[in-house]
C-alpha positions in Angstrom: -21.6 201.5 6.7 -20.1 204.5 8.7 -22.3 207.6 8.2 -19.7 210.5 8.2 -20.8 213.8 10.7 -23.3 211.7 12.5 -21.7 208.6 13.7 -18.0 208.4 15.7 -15.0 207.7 14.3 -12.5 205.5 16.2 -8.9 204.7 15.4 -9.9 201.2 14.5 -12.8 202.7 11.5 -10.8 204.9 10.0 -8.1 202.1 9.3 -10.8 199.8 8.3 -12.4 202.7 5.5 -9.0 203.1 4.4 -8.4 199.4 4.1 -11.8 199.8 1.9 -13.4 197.3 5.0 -16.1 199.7 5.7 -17.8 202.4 3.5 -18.2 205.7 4.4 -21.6 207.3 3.6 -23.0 210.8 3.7 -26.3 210.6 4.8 -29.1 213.2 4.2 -28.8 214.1 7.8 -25.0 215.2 7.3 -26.2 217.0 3.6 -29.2 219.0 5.4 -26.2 220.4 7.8 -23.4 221.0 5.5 -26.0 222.7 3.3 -27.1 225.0 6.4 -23.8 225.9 6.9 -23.1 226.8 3.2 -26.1 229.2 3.4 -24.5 230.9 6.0 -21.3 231.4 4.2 -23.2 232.9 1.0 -25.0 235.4 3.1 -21.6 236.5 4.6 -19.6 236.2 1.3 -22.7 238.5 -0.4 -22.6 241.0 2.8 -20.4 244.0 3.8 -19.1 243.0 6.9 -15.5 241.9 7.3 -15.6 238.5 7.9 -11.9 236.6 8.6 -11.0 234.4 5.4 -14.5 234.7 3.8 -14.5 238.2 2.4 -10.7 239.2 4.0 -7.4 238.2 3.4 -5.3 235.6 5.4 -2.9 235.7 8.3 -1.3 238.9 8.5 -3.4 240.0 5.5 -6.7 239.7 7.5 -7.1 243.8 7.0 -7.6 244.0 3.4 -11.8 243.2 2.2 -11.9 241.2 -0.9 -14.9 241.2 -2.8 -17.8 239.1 -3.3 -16.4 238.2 -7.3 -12.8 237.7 -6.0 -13.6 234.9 -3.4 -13.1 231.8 -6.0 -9.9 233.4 -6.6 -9.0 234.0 -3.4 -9.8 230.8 -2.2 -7.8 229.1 -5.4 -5.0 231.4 -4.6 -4.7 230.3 -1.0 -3.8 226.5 -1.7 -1.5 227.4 -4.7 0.6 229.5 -2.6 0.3 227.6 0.4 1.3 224.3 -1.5 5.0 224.2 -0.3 6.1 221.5 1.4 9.3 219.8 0.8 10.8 216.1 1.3 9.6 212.8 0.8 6.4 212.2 -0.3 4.3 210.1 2.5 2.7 206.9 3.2 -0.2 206.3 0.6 -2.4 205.6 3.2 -1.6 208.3 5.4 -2.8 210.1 2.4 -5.9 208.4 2.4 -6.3 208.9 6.0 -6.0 212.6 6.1 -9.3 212.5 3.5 -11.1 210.3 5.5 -10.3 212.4 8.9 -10.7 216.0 6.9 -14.5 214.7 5.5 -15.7 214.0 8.9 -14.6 217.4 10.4 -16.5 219.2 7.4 -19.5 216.8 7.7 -19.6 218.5 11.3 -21.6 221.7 9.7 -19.1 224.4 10.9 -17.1 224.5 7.9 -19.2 226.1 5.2 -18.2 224.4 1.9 -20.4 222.8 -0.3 -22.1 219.1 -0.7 -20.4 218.7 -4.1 -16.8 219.6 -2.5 -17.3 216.7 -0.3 -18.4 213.7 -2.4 -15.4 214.6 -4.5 -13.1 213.8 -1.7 -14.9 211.0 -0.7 -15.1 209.8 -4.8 -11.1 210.2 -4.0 -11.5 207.8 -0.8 -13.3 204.9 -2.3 -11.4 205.2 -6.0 -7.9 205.0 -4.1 -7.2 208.2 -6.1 -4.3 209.2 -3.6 -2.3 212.8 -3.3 0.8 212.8 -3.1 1.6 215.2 -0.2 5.3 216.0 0.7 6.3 215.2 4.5 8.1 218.5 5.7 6.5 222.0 5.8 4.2 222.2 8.6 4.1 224.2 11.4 1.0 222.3 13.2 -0.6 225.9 13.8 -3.6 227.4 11.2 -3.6 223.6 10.9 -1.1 221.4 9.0 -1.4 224.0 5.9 1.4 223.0 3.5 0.6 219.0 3.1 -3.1 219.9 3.5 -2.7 222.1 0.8 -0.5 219.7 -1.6 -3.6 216.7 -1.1 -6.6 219.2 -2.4 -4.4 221.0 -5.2 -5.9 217.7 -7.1 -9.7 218.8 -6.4 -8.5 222.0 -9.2 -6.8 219.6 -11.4 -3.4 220.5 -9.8 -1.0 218.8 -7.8 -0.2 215.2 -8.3 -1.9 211.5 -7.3 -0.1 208.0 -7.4 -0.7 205.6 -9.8 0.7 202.8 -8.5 4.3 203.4 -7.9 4.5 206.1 -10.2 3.5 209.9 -9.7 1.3 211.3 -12.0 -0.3 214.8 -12.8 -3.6 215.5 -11.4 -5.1 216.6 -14.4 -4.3 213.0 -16.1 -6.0 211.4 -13.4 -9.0 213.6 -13.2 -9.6 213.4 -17.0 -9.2 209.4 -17.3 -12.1 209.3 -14.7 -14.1 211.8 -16.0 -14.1 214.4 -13.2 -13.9 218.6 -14.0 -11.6 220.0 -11.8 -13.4 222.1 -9.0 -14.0 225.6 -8.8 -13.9 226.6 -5.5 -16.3 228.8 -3.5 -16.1 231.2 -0.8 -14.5 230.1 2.4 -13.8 226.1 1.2 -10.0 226.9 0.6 -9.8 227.2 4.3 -12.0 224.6 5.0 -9.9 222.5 2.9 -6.3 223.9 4.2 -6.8 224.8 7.6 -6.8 221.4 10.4 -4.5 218.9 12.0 -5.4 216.4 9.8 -1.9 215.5 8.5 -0.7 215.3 12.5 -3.6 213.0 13.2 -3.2 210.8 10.5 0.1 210.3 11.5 -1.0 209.5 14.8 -3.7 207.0 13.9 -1.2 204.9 12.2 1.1 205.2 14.8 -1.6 204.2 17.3 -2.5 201.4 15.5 0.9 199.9 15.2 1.8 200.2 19.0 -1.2 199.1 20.1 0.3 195.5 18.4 3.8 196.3 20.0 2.9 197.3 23.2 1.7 193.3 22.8 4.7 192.3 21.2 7.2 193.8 24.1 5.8 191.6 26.6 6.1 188.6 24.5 9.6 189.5 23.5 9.9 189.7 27.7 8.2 186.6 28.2 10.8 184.9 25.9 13.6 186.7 27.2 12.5 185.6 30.8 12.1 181.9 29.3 14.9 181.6 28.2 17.1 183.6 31.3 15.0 180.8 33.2 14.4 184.3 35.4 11.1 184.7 37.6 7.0 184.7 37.0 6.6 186.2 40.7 7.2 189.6 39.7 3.8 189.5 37.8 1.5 188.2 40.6 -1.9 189.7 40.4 -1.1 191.0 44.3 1.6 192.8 43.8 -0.1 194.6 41.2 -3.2 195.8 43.2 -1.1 197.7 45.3 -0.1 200.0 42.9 -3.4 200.1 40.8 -1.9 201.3 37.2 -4.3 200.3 34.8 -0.9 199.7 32.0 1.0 197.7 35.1 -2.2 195.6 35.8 -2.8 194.7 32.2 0.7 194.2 31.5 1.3 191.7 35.2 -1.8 189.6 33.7 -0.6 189.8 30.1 2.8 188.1 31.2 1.2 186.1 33.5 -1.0 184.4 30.6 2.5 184.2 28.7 4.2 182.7 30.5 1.3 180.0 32.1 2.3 176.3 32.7 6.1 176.9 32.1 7.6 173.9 33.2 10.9 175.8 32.6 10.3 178.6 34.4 8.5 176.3 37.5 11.8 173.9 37.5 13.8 177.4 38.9 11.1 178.4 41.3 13.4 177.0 44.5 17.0 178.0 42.8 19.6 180.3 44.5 18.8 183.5 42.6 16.6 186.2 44.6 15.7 188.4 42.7 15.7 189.0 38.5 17.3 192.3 36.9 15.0 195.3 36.4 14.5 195.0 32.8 13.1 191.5 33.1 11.3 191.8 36.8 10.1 195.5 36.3 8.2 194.3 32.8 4.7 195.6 34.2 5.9 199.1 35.4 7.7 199.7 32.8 5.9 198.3 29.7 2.8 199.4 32.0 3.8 203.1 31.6 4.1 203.0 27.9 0.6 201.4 27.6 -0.7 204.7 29.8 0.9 206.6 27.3 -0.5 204.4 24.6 -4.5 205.1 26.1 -3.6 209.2 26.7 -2.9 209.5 22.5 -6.0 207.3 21.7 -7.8 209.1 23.8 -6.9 212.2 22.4 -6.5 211.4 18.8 -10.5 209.9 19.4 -10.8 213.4 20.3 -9.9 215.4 17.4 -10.9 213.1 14.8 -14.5 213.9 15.5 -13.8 217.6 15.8 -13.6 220.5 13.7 -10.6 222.0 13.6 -11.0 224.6 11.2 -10.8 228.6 11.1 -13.2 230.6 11.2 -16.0 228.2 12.5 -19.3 229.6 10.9 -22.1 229.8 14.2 -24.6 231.9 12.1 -25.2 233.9 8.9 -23.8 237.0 11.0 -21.2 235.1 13.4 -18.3 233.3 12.4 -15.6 233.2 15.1 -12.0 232.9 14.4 -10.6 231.0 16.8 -7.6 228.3 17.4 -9.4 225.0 17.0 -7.0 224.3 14.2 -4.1 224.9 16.8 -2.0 221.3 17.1 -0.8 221.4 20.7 -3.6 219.1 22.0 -1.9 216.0 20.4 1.7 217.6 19.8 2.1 217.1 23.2 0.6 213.6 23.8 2.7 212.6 20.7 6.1 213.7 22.4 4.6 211.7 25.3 3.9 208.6 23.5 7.2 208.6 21.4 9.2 208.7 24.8 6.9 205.7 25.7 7.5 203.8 22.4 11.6 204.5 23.0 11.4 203.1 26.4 10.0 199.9 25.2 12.9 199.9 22.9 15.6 200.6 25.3 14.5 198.0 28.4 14.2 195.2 25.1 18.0 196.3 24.6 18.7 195.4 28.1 17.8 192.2 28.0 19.4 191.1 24.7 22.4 192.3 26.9 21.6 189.5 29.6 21.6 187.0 27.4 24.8 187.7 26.0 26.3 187.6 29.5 26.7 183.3 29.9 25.1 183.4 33.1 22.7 180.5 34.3 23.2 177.8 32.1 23.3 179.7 28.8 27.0 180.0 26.8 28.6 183.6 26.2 27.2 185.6 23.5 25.1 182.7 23.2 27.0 180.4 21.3 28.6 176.9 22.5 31.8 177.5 20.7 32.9 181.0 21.6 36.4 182.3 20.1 36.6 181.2 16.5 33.0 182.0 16.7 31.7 185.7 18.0 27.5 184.1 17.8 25.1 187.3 18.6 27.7 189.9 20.0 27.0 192.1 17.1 23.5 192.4 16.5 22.9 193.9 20.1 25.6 196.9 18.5 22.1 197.0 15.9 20.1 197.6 18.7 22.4 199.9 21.5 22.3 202.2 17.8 18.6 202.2 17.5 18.3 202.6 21.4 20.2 205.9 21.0 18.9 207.0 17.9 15.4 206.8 19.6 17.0 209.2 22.6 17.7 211.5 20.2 14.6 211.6 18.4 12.8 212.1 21.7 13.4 215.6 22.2 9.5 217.7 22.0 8.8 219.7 19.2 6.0 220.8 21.1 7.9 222.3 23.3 9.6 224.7 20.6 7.9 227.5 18.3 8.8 229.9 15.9 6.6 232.8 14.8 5.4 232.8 11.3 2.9 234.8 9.0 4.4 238.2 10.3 3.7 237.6 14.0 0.2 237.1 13.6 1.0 233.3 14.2 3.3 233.9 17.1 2.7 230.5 18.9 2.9 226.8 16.8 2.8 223.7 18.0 5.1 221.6 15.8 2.8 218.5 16.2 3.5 217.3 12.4 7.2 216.7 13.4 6.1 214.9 16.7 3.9 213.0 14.7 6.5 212.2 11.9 9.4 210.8 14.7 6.6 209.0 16.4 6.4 206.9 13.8 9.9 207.0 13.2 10.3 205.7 17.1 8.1 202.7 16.2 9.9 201.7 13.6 13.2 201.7 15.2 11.3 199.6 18.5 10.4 196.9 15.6 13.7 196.6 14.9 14.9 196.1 17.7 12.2 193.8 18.9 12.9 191.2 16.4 16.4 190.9 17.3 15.2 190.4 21.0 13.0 187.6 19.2 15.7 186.6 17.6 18.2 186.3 20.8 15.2 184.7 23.4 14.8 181.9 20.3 18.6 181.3 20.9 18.4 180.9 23.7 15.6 178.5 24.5 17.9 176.2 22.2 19.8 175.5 26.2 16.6 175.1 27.8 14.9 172.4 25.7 15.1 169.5 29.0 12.2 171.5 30.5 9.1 172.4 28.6 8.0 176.2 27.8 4.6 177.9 28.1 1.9 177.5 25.0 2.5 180.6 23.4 6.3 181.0 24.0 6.4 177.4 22.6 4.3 178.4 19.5 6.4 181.5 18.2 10.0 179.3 19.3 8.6 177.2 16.5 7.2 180.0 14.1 10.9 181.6 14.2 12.8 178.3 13.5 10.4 178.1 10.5 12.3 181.0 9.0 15.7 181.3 11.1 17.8 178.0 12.4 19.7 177.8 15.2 23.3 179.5 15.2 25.6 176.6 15.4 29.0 178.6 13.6 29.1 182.2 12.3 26.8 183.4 9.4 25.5 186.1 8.2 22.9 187.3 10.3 21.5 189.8 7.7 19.0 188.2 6.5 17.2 186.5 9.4 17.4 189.7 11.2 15.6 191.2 8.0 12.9 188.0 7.9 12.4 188.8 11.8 11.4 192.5 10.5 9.5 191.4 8.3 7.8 189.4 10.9 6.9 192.2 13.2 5.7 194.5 10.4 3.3 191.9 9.5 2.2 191.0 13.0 2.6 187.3 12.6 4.0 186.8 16.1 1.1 185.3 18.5 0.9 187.8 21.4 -2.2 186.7 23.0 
């Protein structure tokens, strides 16, 4: 049981509430300080004092006092007209995500909506009744406001949810399970609207899918280096200590587990070769870095899921400070960061496809015995030099760009929800192109079968000729290629 406001989140909870693995609970403790919070907004909402998005306007509208019987509306009116995103709709569970992540900010007690607000949302979370919330149309500045927006229109009975496959109107849904649409109070459209939910989210699942292919990169390396018959002395624990990374250290101990007992690897030790190329001997530093990378947007994303990140933050029933904690650049920038990381992993995986292509050291060109009639792998590492270069260009920062909106009043943005959108577009490329380094290492551990390979290199040799045979004369390739994929997505390779 994970008792929202009181207890932590961590990237590996919230996947496990959305999975429906744990239960998320509002304890009295959380109620007594959301209810605190809620009598501060009513004395505020009831007083004369301008108080930003309570009793004013919004954005460049902040001037103009609204009354104490026009707050429902104004609060209404702020997430119809800020529902405008456009695109594709997102992941379900991104979806699902963003209503675990937004209930744990407003369980803080800074937010000032009401008890009842929140157990609807969290009726959403454990009823997998899901938004459907358009990808495009944030800013990642006053919060990701467009696909916040689109996800609580179905709290009024507007908007739309999944059922299933299929997208239906959120007034059908709420009716078949009994539930009045919501009549919001003062200051709970903002509340609602205003947070980097949608960007964290995005990074959550991102984190936890290169947390398993930061893994899967060195065992893809270790494969590679099997079957290249290259070196193990790159990854010697002295080397290492030296240059004290805490991403090269785990990666040099990583391979060295990987590749342990390798009587192929051993029967090369004394061979004429000094020295391995860098994408095969520089594994640690360069794998190393992206796992850096990896613990900077954990860190971070820990950070601001157990934040509030709302506008204005409610201190007191006289002080409510309008301030930037909904501004995305904290993880904007750590996302551009970590997508650069992801591509690299992508690109050095490239580069050794390449070397087993070559016919050097025992293995056949292009990794087939009968070159000429037949062209074996050539092609598939044209898949990856595409992916490689489409990951290049999806590297550039969005953080590093703004545009003023809301007449100048939001001058500065951070542009996090497109960082965090080609992050995961990054990873999904790098899994790619990871199963057809997978797919290439099997290939060529076919021309090293006289000399036994390590445990776990052994183990997923066999778990890929389960699915895809040796290439003895051209076929298509589609489909194992597409099984390898598959693969990967599911995280059946063995990486520890």
């Amino acid at each position: 049981m994970f008792k929202y406001g009181i207890e932590q989140l961590t990237v590996d909870k919230v996947i496990a509430i959305s999975k429906g693995e744990l239960k998320g609970a509002l304890t009295e403790e959380a109620i007594s300080k959301v209810k605190e919070c809620r009598r501060k907004v009513d004395v505020m909402s009831n007083g004369t004092k301008a108080v930003y998005g309570i009793n004013t306007g919004f954005g460049p509208l902040c001037d103009v006092q609204i009354t104490p019987e026009e707050t429902s509306q104004l609060q209404t009116n702020l997430l119809i007209t800020h529902a405008v995103g456009v695109g594709n709709p997102i992941d379900k569970q991104i979806s699902k995500i963003m209503m675990i992540c937004k209930v744990q900010a407003l369980c803080q007690g800074f937010s000032g909506v009401r008890v009842e607000l929140i157990e609807r949302i969290m009726y959403f979370i454990e009823n997998d009744l899901l938004p459907v919330v358009p990808e495009q149309g944030s800013v990642g500045a006053s919060g990701d406001l467009a696909p916040l927006s689109h996800l609580f229109l179905t709290l009024l009975g507007e908007g739309e949810f999944w059922e299933g496959d299929n997208i239906v109107p959120a007034k059908e849904v709420l009716e078949k399970h009994n539930l009045k649409p919501i009549t919001l109070a003062a200051k709970e459209g903002l509340g609602l609207i205003n947070g980097t939910q949608f960007i964290l989210s995005h990074a959550i699942v991102g984190l936890k899918k290169m947390e398993y292919l930061l893994d899967l990169a060195d065992l893809a390396g270790a494969m590679s280096i099997e079957g290249y018959q290259g070196s193990a002395s790159p990854f010697k624990a002295d080397l290492q200590k030296i240059r004290p990374y805490k991403g090269t250290i785990e990666v040099a101990s990583h391979m060295r587990n990987l590749l342990l007992d390798s009587e192929n690897i051993e029967s090369h030790v004394n061979c004429v070769r000094v020295q391995d190329p860098y994408s095969m001997r520089c594994i640690p530093q360069v794998h190393g870095a992206s796992r850096n990378a990896y613990y900077h947007l954990k860190e971070m994303a820990e950070i601001e899921m157990n934040s509030v990140t709302d506008n204005p933050i409610v201190l007191s029933e006289t002080e409510a400070i309008s301030g930037g904690n909904f501004h995305g650049q904290p993880l904007a920038m750590v996302l551009d960061y970590a997508s650069i990381a992801a591509s690299e992993l992508g690109n050095i995986s490239d580069r050794r496809s390449y070397l087993l292509l070559e016919g050097k050291f025992g293995l056949p060109r292009l990794l087939t015995a009968a070159g000429g009639l037949n062209s074996g792998f050539m092609i598939p590492q044209y898949t990856t030099a595409a992916l490689v270069t489409e990951n290049k260009s999806l590297c550039f920062p969005p953080s590093a760009d703004s545009i003023p909106t809301s007449l100048g009043q939001e001058d500065h943005v951070s542009m996090g929800s497109i960082s965090s959108r080609k992050f995961n577009q990054i990873l999904g490329n790098i899994e790619k192109i990871f199963a057809i380094e997978m797919m290439y290492a099997a290939q060529a551990l076919e021309f090293r079968k006289d000399h036994q390979f390590s445990s776990i290199v052994e183990q997923n040799f066999k778990l890929i000729r389960k699915y895809v045979a040796k290439l003895e004369d051209d076929r298509i390739l589609k489909d194992d290629i597409n099984k390898l994929i598959e693969m990967v997505k599911n995280q059946e390779f063995i990486v520890k």
